[in-house]
CHARMM-style PDB file with segment names, atoms N, HN, CA, C and O in Angstrom:
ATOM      1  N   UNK     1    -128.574-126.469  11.586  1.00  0.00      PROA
ATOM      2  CA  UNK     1    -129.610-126.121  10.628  1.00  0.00      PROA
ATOM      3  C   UNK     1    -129.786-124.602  10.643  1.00  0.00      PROA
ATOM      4  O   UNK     1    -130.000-123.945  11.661  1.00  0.00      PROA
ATOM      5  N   UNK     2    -129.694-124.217   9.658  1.00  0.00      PROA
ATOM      6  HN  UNK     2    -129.520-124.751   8.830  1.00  0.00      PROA
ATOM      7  CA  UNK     2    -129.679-122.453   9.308  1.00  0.00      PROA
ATOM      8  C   UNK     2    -131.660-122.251   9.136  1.00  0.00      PROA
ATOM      9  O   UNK     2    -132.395-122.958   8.448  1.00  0.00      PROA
ATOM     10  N   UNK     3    -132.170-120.748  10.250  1.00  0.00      PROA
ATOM     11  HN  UNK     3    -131.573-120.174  10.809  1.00  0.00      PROA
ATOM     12  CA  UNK     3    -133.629-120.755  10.378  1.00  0.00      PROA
ATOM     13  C   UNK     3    -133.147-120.250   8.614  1.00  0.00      PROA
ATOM     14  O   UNK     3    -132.036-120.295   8.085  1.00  0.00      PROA
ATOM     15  N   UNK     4    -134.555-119.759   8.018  1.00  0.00      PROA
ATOM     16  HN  UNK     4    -135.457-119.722   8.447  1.00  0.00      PROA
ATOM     17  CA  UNK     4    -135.060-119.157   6.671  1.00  0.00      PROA
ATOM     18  C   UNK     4    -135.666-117.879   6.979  1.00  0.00      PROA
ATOM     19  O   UNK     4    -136.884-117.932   6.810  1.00  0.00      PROA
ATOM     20  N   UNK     5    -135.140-116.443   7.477  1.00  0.00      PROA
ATOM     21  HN  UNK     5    -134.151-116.400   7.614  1.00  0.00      PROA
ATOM     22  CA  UNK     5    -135.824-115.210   7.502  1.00  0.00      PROA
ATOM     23  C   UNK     5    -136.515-115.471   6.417  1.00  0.00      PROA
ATOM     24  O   UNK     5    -136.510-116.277   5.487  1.00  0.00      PROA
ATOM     25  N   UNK     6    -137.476-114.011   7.023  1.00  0.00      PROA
ATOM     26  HN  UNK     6    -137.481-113.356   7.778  1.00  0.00      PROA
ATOM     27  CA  UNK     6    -139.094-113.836   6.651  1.00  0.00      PROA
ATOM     28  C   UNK     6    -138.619-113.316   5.294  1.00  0.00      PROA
ATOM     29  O   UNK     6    -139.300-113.650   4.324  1.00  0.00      PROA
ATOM     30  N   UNK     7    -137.517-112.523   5.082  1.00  0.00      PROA
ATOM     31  HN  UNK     7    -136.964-112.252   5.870  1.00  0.00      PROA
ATOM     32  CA  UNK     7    -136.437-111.900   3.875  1.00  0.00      PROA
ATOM     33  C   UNK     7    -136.572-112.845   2.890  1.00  0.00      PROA
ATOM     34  O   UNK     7    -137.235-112.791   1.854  1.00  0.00      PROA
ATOM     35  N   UNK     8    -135.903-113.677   3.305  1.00  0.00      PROA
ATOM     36  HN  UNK     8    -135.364-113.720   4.146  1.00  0.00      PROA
ATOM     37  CA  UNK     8    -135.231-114.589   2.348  1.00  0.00      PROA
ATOM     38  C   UNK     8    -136.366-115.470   1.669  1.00  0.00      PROA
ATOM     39  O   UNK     8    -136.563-115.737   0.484  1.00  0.00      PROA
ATOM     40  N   UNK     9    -137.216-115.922   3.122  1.00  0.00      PROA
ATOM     41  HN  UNK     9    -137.056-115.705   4.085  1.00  0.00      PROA
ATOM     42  CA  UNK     9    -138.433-116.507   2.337  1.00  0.00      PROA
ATOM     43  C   UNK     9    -139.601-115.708   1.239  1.00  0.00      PROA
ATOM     44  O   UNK     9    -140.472-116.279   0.583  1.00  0.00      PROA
ATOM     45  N   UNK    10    -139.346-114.442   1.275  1.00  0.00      PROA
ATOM     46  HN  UNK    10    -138.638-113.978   1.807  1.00  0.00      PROA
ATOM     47  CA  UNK    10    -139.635-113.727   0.281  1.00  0.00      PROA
ATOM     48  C   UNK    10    -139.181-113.483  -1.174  1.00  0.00      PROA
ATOM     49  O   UNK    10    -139.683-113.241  -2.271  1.00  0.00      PROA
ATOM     50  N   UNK    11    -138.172-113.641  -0.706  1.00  0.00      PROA
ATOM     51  HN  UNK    11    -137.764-113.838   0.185  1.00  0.00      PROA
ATOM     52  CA  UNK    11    -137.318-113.910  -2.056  1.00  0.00      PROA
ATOM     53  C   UNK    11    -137.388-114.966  -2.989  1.00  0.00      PROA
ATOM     54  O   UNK    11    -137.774-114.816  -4.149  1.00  0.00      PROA
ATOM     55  N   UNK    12    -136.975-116.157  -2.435  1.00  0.00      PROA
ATOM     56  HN  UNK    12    -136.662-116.279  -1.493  1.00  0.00      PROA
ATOM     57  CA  UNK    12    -137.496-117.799  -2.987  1.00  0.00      PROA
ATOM     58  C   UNK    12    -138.726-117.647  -3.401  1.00  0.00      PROA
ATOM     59  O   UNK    12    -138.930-118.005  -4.561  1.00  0.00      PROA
ATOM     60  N   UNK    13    -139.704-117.180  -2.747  1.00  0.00      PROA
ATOM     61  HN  UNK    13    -139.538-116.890  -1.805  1.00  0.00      PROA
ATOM     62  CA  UNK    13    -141.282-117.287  -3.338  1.00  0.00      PROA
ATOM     63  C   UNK    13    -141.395-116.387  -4.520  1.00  0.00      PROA
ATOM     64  O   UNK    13    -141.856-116.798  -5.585  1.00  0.00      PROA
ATOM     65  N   UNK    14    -141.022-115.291  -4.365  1.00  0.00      PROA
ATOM     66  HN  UNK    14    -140.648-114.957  -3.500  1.00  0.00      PROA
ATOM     67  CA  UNK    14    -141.080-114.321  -5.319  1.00  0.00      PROA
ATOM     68  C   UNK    14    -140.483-114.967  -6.963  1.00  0.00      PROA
ATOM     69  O   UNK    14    -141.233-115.094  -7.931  1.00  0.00      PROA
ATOM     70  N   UNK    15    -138.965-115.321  -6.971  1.00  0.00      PROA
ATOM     71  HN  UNK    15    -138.355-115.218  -6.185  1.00  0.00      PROA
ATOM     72  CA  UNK    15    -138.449-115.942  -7.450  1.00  0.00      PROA
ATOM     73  C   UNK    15    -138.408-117.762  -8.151  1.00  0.00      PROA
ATOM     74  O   UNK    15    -137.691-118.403  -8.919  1.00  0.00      PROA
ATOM     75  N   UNK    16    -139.822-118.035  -7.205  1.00  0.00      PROA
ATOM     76  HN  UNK    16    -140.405-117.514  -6.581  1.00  0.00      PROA
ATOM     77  CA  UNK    16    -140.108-119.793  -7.966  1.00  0.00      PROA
ATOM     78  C   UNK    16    -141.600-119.092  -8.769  1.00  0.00      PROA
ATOM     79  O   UNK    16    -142.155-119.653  -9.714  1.00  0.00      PROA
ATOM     80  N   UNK    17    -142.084-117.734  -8.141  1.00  0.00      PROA
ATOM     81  HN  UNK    17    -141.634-117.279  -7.373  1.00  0.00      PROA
ATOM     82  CA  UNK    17    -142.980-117.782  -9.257  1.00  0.00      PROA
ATOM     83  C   UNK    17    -142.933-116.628 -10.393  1.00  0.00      PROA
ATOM     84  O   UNK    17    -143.757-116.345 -11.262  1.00  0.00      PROA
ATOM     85  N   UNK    18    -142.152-116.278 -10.196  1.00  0.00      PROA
ATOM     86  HN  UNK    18    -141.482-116.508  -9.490  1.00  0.00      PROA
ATOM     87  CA  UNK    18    -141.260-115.291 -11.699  1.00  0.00      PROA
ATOM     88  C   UNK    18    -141.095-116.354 -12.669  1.00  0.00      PROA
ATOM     89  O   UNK    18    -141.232-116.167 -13.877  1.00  0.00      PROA
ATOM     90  N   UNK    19    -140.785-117.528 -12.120  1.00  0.00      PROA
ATOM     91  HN  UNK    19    -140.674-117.681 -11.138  1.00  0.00      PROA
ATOM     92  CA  UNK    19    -140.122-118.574 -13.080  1.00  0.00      PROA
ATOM     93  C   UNK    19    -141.325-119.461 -13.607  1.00  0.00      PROA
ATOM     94  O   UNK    19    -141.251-120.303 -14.502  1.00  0.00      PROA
ATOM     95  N   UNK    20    -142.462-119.100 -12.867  1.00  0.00      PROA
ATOM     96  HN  UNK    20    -142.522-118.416 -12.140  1.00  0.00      PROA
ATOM     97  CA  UNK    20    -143.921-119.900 -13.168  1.00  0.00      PROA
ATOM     98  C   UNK    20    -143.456-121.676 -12.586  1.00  0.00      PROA
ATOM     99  O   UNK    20    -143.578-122.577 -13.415  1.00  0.00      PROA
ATOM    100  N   UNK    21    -142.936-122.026 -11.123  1.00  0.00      PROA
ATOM    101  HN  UNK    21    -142.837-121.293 -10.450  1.00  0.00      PROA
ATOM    102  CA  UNK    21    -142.741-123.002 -10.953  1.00  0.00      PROA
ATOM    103  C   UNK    21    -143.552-123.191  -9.890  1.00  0.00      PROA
ATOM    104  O   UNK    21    -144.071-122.154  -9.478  1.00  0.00      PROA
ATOM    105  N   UNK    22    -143.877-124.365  -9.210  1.00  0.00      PROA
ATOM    106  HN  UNK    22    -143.455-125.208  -9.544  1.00  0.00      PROA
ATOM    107  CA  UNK    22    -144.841-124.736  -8.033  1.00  0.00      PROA
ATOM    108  C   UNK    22    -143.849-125.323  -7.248  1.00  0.00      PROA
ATOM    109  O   UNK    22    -144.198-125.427  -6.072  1.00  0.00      PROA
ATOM    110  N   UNK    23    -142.646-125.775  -7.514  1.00  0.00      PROA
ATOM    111  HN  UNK    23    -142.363-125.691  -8.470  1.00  0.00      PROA
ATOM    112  CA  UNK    23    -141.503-126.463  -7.061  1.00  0.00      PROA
ATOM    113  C   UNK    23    -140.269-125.867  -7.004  1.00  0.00      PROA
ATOM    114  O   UNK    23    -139.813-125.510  -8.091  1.00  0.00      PROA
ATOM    115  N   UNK    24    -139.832-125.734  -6.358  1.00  0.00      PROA
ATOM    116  HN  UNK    24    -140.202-126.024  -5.476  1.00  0.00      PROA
ATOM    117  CA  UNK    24    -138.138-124.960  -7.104  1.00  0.00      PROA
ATOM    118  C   UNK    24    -136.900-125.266  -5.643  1.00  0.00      PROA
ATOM    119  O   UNK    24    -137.181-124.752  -4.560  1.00  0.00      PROA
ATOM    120  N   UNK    25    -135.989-125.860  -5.736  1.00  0.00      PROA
ATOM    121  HN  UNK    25    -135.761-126.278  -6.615  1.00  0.00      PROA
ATOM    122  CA  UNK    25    -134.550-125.088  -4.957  1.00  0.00      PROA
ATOM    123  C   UNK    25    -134.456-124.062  -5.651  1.00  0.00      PROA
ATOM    124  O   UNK    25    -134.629-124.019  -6.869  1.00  0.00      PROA
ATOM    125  N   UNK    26    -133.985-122.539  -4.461  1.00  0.00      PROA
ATOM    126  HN  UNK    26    -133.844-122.574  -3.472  1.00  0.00      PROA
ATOM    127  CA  UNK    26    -133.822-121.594  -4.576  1.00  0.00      PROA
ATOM    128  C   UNK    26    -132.518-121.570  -3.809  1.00  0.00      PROA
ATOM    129  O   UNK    26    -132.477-121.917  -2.629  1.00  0.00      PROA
ATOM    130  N   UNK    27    -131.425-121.150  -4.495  1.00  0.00      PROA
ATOM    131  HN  UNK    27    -131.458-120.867  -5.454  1.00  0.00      PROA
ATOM    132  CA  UNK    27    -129.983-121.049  -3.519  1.00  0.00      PROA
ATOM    133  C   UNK    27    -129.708-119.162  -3.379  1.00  0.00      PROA
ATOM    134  O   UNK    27    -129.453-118.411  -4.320  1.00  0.00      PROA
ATOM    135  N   UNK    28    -129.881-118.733  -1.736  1.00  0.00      PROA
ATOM    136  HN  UNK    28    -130.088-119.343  -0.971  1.00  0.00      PROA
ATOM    137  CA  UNK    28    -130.044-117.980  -2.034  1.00  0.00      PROA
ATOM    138  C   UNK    28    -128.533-117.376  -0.639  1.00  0.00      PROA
ATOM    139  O   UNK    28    -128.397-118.158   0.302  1.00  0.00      PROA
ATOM    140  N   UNK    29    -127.830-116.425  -0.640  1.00  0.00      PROA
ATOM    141  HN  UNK    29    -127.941-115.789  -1.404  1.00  0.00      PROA
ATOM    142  CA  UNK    29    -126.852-116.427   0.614  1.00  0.00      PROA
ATOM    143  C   UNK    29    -126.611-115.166   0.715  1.00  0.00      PROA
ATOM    144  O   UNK    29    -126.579-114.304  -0.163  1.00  0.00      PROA
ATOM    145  N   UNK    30    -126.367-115.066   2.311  1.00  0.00      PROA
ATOM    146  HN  UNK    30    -126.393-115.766   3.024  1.00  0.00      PROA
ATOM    147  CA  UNK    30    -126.355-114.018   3.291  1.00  0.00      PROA
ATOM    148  C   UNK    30    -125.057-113.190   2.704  1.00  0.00      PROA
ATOM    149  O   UNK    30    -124.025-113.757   2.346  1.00  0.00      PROA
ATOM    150  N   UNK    31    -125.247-111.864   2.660  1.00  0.00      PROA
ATOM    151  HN  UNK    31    -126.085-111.403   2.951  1.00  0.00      PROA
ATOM    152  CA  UNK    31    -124.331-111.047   2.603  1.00  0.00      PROA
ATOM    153  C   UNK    31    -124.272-109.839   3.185  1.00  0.00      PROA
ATOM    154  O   UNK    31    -125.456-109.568   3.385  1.00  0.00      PROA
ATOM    155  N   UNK    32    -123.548-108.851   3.621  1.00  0.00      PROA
ATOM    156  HN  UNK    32    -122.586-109.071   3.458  1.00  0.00      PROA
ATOM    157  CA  UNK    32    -123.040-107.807   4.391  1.00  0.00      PROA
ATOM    158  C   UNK    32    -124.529-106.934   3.862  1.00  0.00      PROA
ATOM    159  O   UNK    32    -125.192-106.385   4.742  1.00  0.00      PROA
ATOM    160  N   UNK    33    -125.030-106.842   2.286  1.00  0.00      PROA
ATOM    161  HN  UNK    33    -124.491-107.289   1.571  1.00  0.00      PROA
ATOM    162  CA  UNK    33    -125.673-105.706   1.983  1.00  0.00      PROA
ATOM    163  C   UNK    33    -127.206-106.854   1.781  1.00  0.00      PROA
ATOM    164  O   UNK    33    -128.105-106.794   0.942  1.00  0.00      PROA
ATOM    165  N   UNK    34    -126.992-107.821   2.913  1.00  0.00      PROA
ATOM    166  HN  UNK    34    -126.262-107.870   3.594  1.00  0.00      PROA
ATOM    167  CA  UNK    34    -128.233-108.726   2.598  1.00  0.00      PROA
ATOM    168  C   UNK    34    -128.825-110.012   2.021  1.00  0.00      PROA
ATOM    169  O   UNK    34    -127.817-110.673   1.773  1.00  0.00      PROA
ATOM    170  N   UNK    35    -129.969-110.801   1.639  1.00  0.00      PROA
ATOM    171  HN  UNK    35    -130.788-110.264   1.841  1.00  0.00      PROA
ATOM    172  CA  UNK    35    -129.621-112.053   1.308  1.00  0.00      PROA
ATOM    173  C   UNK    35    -129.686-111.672  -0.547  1.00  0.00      PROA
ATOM    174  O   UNK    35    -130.150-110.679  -1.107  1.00  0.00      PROA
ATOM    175  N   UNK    36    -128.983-112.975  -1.167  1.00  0.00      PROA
ATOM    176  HN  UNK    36    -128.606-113.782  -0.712  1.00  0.00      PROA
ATOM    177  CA  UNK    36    -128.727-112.331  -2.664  1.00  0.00      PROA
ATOM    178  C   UNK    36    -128.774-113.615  -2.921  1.00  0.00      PROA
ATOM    179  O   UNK    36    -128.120-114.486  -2.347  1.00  0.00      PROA
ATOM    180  N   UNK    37    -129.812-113.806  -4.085  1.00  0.00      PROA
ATOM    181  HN  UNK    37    -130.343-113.098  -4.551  1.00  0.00      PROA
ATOM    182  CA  UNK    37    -129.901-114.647  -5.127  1.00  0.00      PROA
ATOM    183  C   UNK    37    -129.369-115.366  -5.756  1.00  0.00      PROA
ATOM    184  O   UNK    37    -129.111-114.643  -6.719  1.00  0.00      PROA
ATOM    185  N   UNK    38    -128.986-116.263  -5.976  1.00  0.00      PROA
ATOM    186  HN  UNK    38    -129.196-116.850  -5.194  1.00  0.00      PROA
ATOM    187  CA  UNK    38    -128.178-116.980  -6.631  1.00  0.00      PROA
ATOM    188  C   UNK    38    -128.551-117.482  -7.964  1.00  0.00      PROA
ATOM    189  O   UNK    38    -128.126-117.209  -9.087  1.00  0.00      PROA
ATOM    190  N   UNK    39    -129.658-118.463  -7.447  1.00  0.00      PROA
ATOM    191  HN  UNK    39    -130.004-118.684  -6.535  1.00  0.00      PROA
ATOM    192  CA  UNK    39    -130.309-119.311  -8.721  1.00  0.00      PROA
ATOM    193  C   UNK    39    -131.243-119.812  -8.355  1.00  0.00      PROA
ATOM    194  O   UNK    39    -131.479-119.966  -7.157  1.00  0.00      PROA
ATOM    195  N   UNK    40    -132.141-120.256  -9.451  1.00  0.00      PROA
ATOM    196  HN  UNK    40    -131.949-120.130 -10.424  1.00  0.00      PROA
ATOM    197  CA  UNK    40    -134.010-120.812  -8.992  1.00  0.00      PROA
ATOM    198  C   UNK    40    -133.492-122.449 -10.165  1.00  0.00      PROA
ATOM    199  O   UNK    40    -133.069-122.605 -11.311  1.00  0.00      PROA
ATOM    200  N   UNK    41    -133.833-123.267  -9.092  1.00  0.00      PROA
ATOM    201  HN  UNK    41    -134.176-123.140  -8.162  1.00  0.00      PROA
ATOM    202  CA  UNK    41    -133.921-124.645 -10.119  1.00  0.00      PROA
ATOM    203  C   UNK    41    -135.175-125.310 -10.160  1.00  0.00      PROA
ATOM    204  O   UNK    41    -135.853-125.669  -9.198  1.00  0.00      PROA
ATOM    205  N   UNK    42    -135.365-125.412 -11.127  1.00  0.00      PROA
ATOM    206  HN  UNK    42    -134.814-125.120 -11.908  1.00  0.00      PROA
ATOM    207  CA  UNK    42    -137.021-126.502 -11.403  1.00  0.00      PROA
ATOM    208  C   UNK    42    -136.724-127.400 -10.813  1.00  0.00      PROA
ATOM    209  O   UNK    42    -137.486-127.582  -9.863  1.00  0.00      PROA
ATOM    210  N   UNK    43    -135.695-128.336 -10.922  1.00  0.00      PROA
ATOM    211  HN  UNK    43    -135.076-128.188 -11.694  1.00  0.00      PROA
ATOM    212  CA  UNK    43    -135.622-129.391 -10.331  1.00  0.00      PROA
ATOM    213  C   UNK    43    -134.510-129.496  -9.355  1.00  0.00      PROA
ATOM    214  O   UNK    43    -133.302-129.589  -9.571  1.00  0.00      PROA
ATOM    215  N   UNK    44    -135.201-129.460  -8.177  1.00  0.00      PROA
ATOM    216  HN  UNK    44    -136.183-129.385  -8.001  1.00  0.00      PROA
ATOM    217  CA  UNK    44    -133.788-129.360  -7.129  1.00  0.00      PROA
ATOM    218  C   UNK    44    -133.135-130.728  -6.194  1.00  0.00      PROA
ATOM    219  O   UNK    44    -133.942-131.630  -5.969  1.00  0.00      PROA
ATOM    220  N   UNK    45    -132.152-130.842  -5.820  1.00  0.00      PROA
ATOM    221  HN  UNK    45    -131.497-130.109  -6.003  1.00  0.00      PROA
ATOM    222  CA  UNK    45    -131.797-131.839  -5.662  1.00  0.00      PROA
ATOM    223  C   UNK    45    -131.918-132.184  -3.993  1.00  0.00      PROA
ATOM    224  O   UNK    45    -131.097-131.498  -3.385  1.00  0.00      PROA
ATOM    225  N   UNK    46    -132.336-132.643  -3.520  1.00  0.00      PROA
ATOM    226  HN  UNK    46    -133.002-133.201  -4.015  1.00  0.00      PROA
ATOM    227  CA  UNK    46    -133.146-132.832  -2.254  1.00  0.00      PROA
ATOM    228  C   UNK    46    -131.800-133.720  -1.180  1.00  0.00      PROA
ATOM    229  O   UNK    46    -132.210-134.047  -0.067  1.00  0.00      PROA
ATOM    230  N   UNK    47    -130.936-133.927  -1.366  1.00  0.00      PROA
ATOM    231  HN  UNK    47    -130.603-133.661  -2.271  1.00  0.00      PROA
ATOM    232  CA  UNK    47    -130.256-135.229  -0.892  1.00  0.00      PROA
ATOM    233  C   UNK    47    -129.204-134.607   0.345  1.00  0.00      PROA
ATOM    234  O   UNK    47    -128.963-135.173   1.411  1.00  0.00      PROA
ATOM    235  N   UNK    48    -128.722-133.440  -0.063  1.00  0.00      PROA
ATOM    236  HN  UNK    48    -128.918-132.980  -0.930  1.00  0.00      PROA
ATOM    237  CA  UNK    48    -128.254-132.166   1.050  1.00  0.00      PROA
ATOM    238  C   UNK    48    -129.453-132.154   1.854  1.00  0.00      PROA
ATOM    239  O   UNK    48    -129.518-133.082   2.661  1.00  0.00      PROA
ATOM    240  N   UNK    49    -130.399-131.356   1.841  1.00  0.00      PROA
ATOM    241  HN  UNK    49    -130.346-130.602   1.186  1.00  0.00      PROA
ATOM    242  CA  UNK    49    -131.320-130.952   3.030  1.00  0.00      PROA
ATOM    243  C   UNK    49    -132.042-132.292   3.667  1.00  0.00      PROA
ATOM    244  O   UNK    49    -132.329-132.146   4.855  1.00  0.00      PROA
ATOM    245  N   UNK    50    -132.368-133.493   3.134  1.00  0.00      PROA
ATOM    246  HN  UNK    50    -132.135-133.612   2.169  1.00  0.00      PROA
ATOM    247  CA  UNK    50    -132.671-134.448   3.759  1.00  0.00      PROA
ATOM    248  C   UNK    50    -131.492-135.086   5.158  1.00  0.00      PROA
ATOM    249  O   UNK    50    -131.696-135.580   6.267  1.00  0.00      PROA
ATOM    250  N   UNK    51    -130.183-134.725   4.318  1.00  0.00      PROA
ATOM    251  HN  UNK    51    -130.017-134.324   3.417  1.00  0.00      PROA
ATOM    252  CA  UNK    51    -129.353-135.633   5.174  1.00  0.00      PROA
ATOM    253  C   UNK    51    -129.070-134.492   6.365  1.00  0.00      PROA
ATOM    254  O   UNK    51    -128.729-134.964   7.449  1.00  0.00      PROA
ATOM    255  N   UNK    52    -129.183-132.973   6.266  1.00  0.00      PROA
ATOM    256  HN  UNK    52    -129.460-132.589   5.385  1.00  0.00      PROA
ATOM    257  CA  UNK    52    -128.833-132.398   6.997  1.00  0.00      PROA
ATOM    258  C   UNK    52    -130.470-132.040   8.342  1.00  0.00      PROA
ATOM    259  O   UNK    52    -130.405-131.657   9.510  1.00  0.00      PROA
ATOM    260  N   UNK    53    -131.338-132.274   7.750  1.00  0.00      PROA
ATOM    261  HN  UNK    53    -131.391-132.585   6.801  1.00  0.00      PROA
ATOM    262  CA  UNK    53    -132.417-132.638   8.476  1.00  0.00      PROA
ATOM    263  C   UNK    53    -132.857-133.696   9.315  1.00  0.00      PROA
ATOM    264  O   UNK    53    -133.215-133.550  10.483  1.00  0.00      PROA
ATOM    265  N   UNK    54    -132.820-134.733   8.705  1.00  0.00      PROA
ATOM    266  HN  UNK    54    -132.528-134.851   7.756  1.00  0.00      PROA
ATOM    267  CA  UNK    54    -133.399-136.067   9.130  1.00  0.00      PROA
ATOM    268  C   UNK    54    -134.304-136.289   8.372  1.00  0.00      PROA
ATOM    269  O   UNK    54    -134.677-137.461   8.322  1.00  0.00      PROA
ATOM    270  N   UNK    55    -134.915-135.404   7.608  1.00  0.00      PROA
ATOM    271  HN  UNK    55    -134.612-134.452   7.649  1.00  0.00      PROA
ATOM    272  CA  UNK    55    -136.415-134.979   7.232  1.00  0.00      PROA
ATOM    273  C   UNK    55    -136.685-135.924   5.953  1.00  0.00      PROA
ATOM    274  O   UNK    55    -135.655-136.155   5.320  1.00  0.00      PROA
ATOM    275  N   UNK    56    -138.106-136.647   5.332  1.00  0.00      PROA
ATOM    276  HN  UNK    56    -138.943-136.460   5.846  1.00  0.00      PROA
ATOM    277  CA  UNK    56    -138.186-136.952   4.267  1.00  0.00      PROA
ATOM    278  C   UNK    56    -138.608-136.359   3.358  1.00  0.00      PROA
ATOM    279  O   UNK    56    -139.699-136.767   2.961  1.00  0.00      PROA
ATOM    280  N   UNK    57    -137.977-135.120   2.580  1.00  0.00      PROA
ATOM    281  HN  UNK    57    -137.091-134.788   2.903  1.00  0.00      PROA
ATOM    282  CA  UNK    57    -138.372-133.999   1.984  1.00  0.00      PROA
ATOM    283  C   UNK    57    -139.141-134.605   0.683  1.00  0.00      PROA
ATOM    284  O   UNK    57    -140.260-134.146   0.454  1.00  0.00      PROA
ATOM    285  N   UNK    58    -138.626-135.586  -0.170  1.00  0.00      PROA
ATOM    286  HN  UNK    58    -137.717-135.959   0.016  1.00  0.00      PROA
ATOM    287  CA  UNK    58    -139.307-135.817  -1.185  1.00  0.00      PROA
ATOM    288  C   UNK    58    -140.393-136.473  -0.918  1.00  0.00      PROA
ATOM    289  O   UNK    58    -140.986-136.829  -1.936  1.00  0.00      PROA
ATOM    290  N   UNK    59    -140.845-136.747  -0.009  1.00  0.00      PROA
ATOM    291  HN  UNK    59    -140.363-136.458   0.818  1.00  0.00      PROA
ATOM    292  CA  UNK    59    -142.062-137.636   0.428  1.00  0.00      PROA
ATOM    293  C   UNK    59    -143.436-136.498   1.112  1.00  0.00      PROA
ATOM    294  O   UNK    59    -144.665-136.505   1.037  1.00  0.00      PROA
ATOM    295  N   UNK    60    -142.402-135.608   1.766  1.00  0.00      PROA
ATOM    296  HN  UNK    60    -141.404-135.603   1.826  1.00  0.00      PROA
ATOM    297  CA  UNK    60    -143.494-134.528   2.557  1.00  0.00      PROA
ATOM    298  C   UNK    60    -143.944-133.858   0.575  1.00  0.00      PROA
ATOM    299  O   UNK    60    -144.984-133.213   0.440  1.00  0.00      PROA
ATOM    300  N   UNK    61    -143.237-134.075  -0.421  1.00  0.00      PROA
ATOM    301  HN  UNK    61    -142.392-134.599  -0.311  1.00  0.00      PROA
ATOM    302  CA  UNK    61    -143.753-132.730  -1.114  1.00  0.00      PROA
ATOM    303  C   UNK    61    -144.732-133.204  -1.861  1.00  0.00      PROA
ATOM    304  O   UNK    61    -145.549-132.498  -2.452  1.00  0.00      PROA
ATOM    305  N   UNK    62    -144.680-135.063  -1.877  1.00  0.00      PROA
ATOM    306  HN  UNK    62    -144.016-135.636  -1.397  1.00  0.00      PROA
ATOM    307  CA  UNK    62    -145.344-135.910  -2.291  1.00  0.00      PROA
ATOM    308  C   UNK    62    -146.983-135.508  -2.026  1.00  0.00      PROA
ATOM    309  O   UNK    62    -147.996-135.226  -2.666  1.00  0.00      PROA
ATOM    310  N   UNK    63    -146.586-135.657  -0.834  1.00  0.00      PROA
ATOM    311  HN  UNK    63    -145.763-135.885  -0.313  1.00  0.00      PROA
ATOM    312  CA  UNK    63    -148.112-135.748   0.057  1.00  0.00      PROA
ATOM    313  C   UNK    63    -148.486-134.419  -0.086  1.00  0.00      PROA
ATOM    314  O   UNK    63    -149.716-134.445  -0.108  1.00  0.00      PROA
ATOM    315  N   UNK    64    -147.977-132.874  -0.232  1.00  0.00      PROA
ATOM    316  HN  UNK    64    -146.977-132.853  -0.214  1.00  0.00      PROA
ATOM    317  CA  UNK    64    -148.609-131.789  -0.766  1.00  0.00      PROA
ATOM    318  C   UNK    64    -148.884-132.102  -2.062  1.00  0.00      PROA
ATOM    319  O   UNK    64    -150.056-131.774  -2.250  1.00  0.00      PROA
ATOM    320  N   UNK    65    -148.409-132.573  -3.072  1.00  0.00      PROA
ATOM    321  HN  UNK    65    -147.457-132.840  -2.919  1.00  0.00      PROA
ATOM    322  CA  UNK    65    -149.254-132.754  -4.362  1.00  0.00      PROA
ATOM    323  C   UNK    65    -150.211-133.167  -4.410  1.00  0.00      PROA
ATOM    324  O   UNK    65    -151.220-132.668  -4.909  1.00  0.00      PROA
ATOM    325  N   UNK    66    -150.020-134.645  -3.651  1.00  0.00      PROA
ATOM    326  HN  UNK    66    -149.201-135.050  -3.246  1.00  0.00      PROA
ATOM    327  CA  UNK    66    -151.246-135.494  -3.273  1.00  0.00      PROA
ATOM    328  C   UNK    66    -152.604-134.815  -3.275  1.00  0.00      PROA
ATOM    329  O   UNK    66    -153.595-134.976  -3.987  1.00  0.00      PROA
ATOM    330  N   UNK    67    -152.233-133.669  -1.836  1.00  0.00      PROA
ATOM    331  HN  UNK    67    -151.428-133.537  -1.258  1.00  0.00      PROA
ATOM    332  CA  UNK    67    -153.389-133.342  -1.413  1.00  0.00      PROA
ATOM    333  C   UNK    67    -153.831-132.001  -2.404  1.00  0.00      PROA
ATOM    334  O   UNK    67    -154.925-131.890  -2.956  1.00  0.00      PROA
ATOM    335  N   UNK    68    -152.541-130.879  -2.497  1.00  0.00      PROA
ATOM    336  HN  UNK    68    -151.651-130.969  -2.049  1.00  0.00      PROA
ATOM    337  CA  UNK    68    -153.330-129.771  -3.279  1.00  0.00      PROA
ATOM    338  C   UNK    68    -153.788-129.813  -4.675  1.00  0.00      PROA
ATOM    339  O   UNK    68    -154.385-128.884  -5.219  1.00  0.00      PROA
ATOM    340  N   UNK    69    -153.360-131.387  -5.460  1.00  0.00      PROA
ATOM    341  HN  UNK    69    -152.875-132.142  -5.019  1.00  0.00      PROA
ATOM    342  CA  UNK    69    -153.967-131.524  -6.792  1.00  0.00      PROA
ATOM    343  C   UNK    69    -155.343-132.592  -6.330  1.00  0.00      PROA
ATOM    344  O   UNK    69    -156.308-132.891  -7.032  1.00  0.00      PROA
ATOM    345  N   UNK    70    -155.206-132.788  -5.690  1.00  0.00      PROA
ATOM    346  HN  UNK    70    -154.422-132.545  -5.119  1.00  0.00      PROA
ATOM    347  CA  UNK    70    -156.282-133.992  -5.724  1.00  0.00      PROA
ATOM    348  C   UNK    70    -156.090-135.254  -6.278  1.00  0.00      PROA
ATOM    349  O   UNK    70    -156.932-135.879  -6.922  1.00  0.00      PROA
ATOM    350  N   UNK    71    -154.789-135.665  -5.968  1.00  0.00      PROA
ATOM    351  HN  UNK    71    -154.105-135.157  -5.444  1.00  0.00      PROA
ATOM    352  CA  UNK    71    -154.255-136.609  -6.972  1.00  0.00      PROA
ATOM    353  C   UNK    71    -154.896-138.177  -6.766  1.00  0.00      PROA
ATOM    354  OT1 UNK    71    -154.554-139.087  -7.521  1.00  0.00      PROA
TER     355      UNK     71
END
């Protein structure tokens, strides 16, 4: 599992809300002059980072909607 510098997580954030999204895969990769952007998706496909986690990603983002809309 690759950590997410404080960099990079700057970037993705910066970049899901340029795009006005609350959600986004952000593909973003390491290079010699730093991390570089790739692409911001509205709808990202969760099925890579679940299997490489263990994690239930579409369910954890569930339960943040849940809670930060008041759903």
């Amino acid at each position: 599992v690759i950590k997410v510098t404080a960099e990079e997580k700057k970037i993705a954030i910066k970049a899901a809300k340029a795009m006005d999204l609350k959600v986004a895969g952000v593909d973003i990769i390491r290079s010699s002059k730093g991390p570089l952007l790739l692409e911001v998706n509205s709808s990202p496909g969760l099925e890579g980072i679940e299997g490489a986690t263990n994690k239930d990603i579409a369910g954890e983002m569930i339960r943040a909607i849940e809670k930060n809309f008041k759903l």
